[in-house]
KELUMVEX-643686 format. One record per residue: y, x, z of N, C-alpha, C in turn. Coordinates in steps of 0.1 Angstrom, whole numbers, padded with zeros to 4 digits, always signed. Example, Ala and Ser with C-alpha at 12.3 -4.5 7.8 and 13.67 -1.06 7.14 Angstrom:
// residues 2
-0057+0132+0078-0045+0123+0078-0033+0132+0078;-0022+0128+0071-0011+0137+0071+0000+0129+0079;
***
This chain:
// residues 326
-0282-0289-0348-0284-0276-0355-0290-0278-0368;-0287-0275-0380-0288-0274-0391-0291-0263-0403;-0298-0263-0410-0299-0248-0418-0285-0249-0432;-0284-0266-0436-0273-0270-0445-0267-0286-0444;-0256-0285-0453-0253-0300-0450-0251-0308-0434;-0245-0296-0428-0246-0300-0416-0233-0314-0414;-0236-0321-0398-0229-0334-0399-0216-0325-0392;-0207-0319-0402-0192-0313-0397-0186-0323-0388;-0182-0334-0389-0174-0344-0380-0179-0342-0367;-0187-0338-0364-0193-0337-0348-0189-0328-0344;-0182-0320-0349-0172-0309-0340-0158-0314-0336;-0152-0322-0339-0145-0330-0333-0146-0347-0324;-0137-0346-0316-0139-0354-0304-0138-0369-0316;-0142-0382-0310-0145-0392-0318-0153-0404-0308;-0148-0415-0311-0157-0425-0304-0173-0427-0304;-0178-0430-0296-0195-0434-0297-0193-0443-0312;-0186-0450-0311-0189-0461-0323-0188-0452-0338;-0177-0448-0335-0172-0438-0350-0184-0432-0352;-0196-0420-0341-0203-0411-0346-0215-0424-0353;-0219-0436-0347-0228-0444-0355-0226-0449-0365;-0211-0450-0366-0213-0455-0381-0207-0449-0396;-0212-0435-0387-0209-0427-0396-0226-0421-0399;-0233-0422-0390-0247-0418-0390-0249-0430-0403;-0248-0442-0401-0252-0454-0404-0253-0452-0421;-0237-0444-0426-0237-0441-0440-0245-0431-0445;-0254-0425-0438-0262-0408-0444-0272-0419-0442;-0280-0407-0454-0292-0419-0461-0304-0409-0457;-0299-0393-0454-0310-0382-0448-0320-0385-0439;-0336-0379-0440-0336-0380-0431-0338-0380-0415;-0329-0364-0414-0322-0361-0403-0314-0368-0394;-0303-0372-0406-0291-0383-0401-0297-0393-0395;-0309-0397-0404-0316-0408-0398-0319-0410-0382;-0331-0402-0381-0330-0398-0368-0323-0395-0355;-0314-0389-0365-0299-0383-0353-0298-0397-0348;-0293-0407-0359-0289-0419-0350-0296-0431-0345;-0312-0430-0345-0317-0435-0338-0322-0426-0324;-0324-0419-0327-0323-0409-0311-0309-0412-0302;-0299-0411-0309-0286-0415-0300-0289-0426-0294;-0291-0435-0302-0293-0450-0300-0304-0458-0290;-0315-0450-0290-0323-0450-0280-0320-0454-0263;-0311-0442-0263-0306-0438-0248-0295-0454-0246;-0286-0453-0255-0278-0457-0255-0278-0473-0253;-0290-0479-0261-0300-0488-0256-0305-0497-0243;-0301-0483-0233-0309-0483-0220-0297-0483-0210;-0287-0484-0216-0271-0479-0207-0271-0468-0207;-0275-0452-0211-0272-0439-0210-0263-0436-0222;-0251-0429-0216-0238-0424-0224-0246-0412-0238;-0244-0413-0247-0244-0400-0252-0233-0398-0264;-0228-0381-0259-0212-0381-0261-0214-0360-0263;-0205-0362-0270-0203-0347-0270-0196-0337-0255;-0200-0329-0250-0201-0323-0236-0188-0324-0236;-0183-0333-0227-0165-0330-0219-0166-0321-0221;-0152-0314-0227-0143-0298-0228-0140-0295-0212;-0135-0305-0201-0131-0298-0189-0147-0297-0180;-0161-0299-0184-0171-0296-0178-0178-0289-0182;-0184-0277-0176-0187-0260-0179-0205-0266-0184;-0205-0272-0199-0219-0277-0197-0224-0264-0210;-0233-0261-0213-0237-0252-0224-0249-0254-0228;-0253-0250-0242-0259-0250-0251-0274-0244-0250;-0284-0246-0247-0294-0238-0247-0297-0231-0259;-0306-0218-0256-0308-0212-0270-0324-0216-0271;-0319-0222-0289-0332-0231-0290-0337-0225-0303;-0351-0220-0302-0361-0218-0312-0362-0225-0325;-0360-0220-0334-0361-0233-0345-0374-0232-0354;-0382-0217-0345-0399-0219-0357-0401-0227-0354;-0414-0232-0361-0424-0239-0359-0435-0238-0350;-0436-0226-0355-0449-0214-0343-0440-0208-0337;-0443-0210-0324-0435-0199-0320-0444-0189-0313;-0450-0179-0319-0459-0169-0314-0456-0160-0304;-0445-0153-0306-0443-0142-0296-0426-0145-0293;-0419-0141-0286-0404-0143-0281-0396-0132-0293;-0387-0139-0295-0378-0130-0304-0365-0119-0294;-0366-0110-0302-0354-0102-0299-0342-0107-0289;-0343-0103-0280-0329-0110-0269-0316-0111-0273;-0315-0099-0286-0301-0102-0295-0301-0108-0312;-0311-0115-0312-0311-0119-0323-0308-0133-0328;-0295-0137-0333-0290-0143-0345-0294-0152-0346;-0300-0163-0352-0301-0172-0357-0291-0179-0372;-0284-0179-0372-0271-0185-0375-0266-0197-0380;-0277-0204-0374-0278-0221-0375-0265-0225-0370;-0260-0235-0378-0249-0241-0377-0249-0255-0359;-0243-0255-0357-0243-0261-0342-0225-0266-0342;-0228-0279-0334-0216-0282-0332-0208-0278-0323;-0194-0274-0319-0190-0270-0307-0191-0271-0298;-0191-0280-0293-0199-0284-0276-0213-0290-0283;-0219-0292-0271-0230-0299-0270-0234-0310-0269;-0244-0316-0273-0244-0331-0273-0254-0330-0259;-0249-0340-0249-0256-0346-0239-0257-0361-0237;-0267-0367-0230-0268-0376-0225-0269-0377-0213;-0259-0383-0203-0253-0389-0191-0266-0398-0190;-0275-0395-0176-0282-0403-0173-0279-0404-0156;-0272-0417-0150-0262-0416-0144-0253-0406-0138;-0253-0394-0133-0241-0388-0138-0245-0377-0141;-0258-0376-0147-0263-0361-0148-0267-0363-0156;-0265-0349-0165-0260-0350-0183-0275-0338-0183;-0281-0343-0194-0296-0334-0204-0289-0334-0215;-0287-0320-0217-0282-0319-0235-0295-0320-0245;-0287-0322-0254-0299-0326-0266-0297-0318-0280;-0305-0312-0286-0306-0305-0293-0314-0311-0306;-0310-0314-0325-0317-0317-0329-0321-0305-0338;-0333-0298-0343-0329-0285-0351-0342-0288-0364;-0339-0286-0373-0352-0286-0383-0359-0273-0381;-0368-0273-0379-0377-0262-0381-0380-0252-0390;-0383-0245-0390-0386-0233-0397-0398-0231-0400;-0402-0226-0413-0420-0225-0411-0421-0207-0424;-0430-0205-0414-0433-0188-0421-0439-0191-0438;-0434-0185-0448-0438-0188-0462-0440-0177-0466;-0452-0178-0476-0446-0162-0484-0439-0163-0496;-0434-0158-0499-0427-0157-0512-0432-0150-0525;-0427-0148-0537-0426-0136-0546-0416-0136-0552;-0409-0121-0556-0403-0117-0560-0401-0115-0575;-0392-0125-0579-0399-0128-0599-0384-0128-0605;-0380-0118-0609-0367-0116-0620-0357-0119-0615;-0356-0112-0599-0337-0114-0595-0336-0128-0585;-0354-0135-0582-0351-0145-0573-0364-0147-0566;-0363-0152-0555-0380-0153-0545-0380-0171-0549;-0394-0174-0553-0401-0182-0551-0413-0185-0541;-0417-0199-0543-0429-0196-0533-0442-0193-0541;-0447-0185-0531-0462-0181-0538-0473-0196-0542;-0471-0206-0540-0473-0214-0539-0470-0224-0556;-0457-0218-0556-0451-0224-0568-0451-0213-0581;-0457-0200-0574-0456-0193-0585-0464-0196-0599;-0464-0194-0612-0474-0193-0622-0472-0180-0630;-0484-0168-0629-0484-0159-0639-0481-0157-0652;-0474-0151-0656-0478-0148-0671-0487-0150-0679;-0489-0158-0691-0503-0154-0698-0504-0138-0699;-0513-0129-0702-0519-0117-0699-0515-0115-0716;-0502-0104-0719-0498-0103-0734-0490-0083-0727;-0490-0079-0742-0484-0066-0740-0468-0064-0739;-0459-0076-0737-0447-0080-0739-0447-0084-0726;-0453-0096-0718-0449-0105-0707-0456-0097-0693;-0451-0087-0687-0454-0085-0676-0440-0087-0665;-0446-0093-0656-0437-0096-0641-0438-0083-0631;-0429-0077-0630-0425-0066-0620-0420-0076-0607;-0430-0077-0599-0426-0084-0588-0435-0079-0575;-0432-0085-0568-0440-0087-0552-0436-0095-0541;-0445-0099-0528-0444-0105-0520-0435-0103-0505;-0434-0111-0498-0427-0112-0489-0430-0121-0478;-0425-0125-0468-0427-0137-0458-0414-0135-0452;-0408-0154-0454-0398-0157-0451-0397-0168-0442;-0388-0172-0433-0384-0185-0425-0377-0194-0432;-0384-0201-0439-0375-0214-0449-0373-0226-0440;-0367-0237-0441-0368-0250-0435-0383-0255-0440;-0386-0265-0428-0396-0269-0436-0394-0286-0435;-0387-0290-0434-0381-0302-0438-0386-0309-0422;-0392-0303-0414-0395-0311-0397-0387-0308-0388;-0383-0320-0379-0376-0321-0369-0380-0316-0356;-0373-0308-0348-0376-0309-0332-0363-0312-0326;-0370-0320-0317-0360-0326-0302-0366-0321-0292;-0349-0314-0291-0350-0303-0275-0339-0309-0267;-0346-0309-0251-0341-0318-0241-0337-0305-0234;-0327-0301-0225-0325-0293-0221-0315-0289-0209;-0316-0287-0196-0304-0284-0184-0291-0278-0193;-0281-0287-0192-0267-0280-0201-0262-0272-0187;-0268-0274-0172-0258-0264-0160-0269-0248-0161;-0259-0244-0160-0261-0227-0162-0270-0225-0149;-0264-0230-0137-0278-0227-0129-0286-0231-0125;-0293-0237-0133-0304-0245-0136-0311-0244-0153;-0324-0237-0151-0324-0234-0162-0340-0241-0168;-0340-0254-0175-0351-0258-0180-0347-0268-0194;-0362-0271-0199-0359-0274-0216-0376-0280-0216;-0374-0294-0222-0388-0295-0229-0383-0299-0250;-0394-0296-0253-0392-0304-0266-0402-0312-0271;-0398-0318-0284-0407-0324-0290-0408-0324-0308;-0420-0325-0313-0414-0318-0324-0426-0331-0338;-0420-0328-0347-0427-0341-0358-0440-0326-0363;-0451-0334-0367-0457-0326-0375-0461-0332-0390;-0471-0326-0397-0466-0332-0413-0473-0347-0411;-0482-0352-0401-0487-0365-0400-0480-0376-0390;-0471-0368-0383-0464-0376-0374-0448-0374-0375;-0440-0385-0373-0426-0383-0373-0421-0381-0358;-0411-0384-0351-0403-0384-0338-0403-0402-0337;-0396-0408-0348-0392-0418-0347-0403-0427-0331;-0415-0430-0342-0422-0438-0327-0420-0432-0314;-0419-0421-0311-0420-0412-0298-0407-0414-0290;-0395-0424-0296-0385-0422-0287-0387-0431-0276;-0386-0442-0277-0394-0446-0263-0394-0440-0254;-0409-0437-0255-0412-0423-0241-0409-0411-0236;-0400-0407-0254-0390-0398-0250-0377-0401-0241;-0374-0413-0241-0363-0416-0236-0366-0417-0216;-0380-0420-0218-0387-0420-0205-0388-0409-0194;-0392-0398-0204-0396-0388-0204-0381-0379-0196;-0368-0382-0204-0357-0377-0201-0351-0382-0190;-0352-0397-0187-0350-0404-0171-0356-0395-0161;-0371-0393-0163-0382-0386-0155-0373-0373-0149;-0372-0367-0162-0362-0354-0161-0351-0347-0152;-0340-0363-0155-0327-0361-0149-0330-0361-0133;-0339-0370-0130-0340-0379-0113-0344-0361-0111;-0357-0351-0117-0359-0338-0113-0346-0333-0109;-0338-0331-0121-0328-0323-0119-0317-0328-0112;-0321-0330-0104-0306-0332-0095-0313-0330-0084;-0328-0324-0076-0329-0319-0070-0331-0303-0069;-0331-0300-0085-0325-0289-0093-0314-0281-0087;-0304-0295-0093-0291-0286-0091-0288-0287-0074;-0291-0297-0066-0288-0295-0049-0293-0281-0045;-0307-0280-0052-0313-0265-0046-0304-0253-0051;-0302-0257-0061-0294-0241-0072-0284-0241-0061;-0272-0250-0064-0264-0250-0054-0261-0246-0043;-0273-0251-0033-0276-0245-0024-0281-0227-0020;-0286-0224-0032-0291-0207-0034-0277-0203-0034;-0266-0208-0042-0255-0204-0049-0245-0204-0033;-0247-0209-0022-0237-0215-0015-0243-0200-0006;-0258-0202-0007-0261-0185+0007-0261-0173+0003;-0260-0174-0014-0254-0159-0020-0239-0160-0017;-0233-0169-0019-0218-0168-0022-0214-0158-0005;-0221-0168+0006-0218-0165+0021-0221-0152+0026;-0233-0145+0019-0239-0132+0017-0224-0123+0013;-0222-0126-0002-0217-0121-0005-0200-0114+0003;-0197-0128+0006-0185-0130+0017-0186-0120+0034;-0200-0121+0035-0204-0115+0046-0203-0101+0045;-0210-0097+0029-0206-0082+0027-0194-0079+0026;-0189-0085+0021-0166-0080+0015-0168-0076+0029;-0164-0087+0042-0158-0088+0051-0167-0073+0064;-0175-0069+0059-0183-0062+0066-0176-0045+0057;-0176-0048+0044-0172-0033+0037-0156-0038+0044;-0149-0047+0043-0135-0042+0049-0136-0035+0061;-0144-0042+0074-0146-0036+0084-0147-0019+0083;-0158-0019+0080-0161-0006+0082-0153-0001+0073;-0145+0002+0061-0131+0007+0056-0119+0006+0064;-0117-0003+0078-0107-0006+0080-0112+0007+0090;-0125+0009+0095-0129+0018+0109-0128+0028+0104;-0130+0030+0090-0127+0048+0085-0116+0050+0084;-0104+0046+0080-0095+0047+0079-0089+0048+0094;-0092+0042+0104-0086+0042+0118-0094+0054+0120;-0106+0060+0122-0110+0072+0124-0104+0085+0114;-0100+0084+0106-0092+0095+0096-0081+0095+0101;-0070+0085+0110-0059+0086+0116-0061+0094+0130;-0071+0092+0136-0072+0098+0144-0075+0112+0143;-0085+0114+0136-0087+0129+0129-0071+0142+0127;-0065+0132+0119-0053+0137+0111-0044+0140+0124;-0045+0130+0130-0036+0135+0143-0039+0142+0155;-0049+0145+0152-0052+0151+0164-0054+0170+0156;-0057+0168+0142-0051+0182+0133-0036+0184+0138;-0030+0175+0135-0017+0177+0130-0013+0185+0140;-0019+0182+0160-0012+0183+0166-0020+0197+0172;-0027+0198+0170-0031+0213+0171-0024+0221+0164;-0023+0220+0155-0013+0224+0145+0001+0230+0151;+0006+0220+0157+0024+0218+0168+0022+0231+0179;+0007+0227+0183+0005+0241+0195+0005+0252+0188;-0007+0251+0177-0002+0264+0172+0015+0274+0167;+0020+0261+0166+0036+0266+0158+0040+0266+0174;+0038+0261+0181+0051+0262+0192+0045+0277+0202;+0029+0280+0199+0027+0297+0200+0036+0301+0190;+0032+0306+0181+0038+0312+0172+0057+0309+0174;+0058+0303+0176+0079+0306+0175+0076+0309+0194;+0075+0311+0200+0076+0315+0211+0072+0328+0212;+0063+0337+0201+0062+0349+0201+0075+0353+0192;+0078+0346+0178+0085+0348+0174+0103+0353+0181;+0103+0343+0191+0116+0339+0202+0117+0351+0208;+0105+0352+0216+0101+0367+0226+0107+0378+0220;+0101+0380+0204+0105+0395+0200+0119+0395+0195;+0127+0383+0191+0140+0387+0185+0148+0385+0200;+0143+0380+0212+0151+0383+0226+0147+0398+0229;+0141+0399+0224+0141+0416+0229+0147+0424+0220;+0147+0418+0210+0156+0431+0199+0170+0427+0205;+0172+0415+0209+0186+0416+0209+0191+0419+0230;+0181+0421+0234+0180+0426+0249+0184+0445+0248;+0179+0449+0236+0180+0462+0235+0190+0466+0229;+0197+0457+0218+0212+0463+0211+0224+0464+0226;+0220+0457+0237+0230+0459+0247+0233+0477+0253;+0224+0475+0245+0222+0497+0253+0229+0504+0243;+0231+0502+0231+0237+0502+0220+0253+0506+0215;+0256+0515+0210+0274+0517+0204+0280+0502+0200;+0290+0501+0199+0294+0488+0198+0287+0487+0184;+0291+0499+0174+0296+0502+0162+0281+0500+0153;+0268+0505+0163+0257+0497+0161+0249+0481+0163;+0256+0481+0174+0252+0464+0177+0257+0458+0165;+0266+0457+0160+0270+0448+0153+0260+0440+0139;+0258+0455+0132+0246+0455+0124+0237+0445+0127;+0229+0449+0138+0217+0445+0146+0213+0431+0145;+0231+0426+0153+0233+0414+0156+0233+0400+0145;+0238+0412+0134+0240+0401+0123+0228+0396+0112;+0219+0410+0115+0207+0411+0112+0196+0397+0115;+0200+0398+0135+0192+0392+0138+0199+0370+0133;+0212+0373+0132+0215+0357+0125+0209+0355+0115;+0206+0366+0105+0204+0363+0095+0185+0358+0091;+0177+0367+0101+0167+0365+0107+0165+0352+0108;+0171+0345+0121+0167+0332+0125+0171+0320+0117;+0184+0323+0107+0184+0316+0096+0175+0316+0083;+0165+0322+0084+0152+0322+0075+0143+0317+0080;+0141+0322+0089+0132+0311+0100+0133+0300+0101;+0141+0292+0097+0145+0279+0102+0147+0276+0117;+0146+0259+0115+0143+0260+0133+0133+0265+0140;+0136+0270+0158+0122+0271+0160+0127+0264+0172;+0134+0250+0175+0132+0247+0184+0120+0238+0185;+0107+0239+0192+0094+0236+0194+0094+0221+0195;+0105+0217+0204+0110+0200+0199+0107+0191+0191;+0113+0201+0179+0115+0189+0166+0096+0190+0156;+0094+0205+0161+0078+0204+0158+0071+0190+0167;+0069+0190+0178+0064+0178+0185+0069+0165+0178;+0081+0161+0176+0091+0151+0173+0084+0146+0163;+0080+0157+0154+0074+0152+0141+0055+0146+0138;+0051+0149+0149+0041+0145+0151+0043+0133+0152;+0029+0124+0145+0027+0105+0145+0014+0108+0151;+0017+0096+0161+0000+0090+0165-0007+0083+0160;-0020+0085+0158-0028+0074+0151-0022+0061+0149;-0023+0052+0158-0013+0042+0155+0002+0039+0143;+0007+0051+0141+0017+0051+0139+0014+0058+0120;+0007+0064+0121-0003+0066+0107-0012+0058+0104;-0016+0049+0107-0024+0036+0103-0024+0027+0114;-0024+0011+0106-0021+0002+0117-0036-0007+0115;-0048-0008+0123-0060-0011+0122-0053-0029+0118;-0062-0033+0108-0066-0049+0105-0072-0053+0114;-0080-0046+0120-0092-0055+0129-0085-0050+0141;-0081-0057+0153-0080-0053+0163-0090-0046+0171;-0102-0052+0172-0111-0038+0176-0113-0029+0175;-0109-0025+0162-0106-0011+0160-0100-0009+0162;-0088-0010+0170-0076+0001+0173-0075+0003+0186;-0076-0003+0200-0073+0001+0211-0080+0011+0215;-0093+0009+0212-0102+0021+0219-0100+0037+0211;-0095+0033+0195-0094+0044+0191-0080+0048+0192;-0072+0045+0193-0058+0048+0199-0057+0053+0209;-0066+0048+0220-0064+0051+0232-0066+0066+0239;-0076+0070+0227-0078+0082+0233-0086+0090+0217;-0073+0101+0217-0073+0111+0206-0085+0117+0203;-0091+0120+0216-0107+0126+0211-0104+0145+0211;-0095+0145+0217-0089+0159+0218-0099+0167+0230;-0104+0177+0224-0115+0185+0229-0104+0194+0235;-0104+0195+0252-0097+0204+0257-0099+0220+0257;-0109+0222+0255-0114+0233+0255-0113+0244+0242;-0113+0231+0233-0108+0233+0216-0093+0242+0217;-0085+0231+0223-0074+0232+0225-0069+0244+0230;-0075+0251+0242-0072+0261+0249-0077+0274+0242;-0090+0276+0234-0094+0284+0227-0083+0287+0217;-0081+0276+0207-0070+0276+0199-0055+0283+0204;-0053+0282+0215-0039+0290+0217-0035+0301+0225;
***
């Protein structure tokens, strides 16, 4: 991470050798460090390589003050330049990403003719009726030319980070060593890290699995209870229609029981009347009402076998219901 002049070639894939002796030509000194930090590990037999593209490793979000006094904004920016994956170090097969970032340090500024300097570097005016400065102050995040090295979990469920940082009397350089120590110490932690995470991740997942399979259940039991419901409407329903066209039956047998008493010259009317009647009515053979009734079963077919014999087996039909009703 970089505020300028960042090392661009590190966003592309490249051999270990290529990225050192390309460090080797920068005279910075950042570059510097970049590649004796690399070198360190590498020293010791630990890989360091930019994060495989096919392993889900990621980037910590790393502070670049100096001070860091209070936590910043959860959506706030930075816009430090960073290479596309991450740089880690493989300490046998468990990778600590590494982070190099220059620091930041709080300045004030002033405001002097269209450009901020530091207050530091400012010099007034001699005191004339001609030279006055229309200006004022500010406080800015400048670089401040110091290094931090941030060690950090690249696995998402596992979430830890130490750093280390130069101050104006001390560099990084002597500290890799023990930094390199320090990150062995680290990796052997994190890998009973990741067994635990893992292991959290394996009794949520089975939770999780336990609930689907429990909401199917009980969706599959409402659904088999709404079949049952529906049919046992529907079929109250049939009794009610097969009253109703049996009164309806009754009164056109009687109208047509009474045209027999009738002039021929009247029947006829009556008679055609009453065809025309029962052809508005539709059918009323009570049959095809029944016919059309579905049983539970036949309106929904339960997933779970448990659910369906007992609720199939028996409609739930309130006889008393039934007899009231008709």
């Amino acid at each position: 991470m970089a505020y300028a002049d960042p090392v661009r070639w590190a966003t592309v894939p490249c051999r270990e050798s290529d990225v050192f002796q390309r460090l080797r030509q920068r005279s910075d000194a950042g570059s510097d460090f970049l590649f004796h930090c690399y070198s360190a590990p590498e020293s010791v037999g630990h890989r360091v390589v930019l994060a495989p593209s096919d392993e889900q490793l990621r980037r910590a979000d790393v502070d670049e003050r100096e001070e860091r006094k209070k936590p910043r904004n959860r959506y706030h920016h930075s816009g430090l330049w960073s290479p596309y994956r991450p740089t880690v170090v493989y300490v046998g097969s468990v990778a600590i990403g590494l982070a190099i970032v220059e620091m930041s340090e709080t300045v004030l500024l002033r405001y002097v003719r269209g450009s901020y300097v530091r207050e530091a570097d400012y010099t007034p005016p001699k005191p004339s009726r001609h030279a006055v400065d229309h200006t004022w102050t500010t406080t800015r995040d400048l670089p401040s030319g110091r290094l931090r090295l941030v060690a950090y979990s690249p696995y998402g469920r596992v979430h830890w980070s130490t750093d280390w940082q130069e101050t104006t009397k001390a560099s990084l350089r002597p500290m890799l060593t023990s930094i390199v120590q320090a990150i062995e110490e680290a990796a052997a932690d994190l890998v009973g890290k990741l067994e635990e995470a893992d292991r959290q991740a394996e009794i949520a997942h089975q939770e999780w699995l336990a609930a689907q399979e429990k909401r199917r259940r009980e969706d599959d039991r409402r659904r088999v209870e709404q079949s049952v419901r529906e049919s046992q409407e529907h079929l109250l329903q049939i009794i009610q229609q097969w009253s109703h066209v049996m009164e309806v039956e009754q009164f056109l047998a009687s109208v047509e029981a009474r045209t027999a008493d009738l002039p021929a010259d009247d029947r006829e009317p009556i008679r055609d009347r009453l065809t025309l009647a029962r052809a508005f009515l539709g059918t009323q053979n009570p049959l095809d009402f029944f016919l059309a009734w579905k049983t539970p079963g036949e309106r929904y077919h339960p997933v779970y076998p448990e659910n369906g014999p007992e609720q199939h087996a028996t409609l739930g039909l309130d006889r008393r219901t039934i007899q009231r009703d008709r």
